[in-house]
C-alpha positions in Angstrom: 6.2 -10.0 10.4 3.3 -8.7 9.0 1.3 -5.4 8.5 -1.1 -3.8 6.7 -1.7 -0.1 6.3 -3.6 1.7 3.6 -0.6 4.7 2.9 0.7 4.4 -0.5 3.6 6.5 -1.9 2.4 6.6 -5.5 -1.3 6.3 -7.5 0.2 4.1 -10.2 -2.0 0.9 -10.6 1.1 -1.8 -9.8 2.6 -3.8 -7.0 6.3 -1.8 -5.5 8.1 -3.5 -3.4 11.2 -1.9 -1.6 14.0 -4.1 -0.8 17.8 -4.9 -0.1 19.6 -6.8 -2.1 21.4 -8.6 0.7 17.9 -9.4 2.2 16.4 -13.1 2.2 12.8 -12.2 2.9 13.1 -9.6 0.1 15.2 -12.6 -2.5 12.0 -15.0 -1.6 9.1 -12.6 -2.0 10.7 -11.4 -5.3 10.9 -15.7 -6.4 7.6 -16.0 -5.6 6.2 -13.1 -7.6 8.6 -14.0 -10.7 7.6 -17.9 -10.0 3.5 -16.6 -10.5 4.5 -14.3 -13.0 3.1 -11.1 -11.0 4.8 -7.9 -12.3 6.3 -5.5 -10.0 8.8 -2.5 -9.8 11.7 -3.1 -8.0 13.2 -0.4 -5.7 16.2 -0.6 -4.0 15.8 1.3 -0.9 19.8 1.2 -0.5 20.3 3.3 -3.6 17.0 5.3 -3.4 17.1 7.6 -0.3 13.1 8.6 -0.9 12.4 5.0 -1.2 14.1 4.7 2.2 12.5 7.4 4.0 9.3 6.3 2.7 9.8 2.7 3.8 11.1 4.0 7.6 8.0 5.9 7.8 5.2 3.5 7.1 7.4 0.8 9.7 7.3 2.8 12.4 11.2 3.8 12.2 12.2 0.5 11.2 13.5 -0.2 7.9 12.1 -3.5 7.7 12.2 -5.6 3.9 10.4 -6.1 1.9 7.9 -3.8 2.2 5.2 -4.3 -0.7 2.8 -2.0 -1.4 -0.2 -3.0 -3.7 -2.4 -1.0 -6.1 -5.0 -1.0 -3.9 -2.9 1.0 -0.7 -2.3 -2.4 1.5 1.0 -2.7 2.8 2.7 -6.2 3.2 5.9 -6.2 5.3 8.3 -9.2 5.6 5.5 -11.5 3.7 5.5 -14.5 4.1 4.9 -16.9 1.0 1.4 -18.4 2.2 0.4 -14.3 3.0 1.8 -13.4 -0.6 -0.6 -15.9 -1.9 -3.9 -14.5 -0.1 -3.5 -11.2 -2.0 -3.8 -13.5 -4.8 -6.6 -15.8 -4.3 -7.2 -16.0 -8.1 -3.8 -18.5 -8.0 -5.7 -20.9 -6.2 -7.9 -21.8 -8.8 
């Protein structure tokens, strides 16, 4: 599952992606960016109760993981690996 929105909770110029860390989707987004060596702030949205207001809020009630937001607003939710790479299309080359 996949969306794309354009809130952002912060102006900083980096990738945050709120997760579990019971959460496979969240486990395999965080390998891929460690694997491309992408930095990114952690936050875990089980002991940050902002983090999961904010997260609740852009998923329409749902507190789906990962939720990634990027420095440019877009929202990725429950990526998968081949839509992880697309916001990266400088990997490819």
């Amino acid at each position: 599952m996949s969306e794309v929105t354009n809130e952002t909770p912060n102006a900083q110029n980096k990738i945050t992606m709120y997760a579990t860390t019971w959460c496979g989707d969240c486990r395999n987004a965080k390998r891929w960016f460690d694997s491309h060596g992408i930095a990114y702030d952690y936050i875990n949205i089980e002991e940050n109760e902002q983090a999961a207001e904010y997260v609740v809020k852009v998923n329409n009630g749902a507190s789906s993981v990962p939720t990634i937001v990027f420095p440019d607003g877009s929202i990725l939710v429950e990526p998968s690996s081949r839509e992880l790479a697309a916001k990266f299309p400088e990997l490819a080359k």
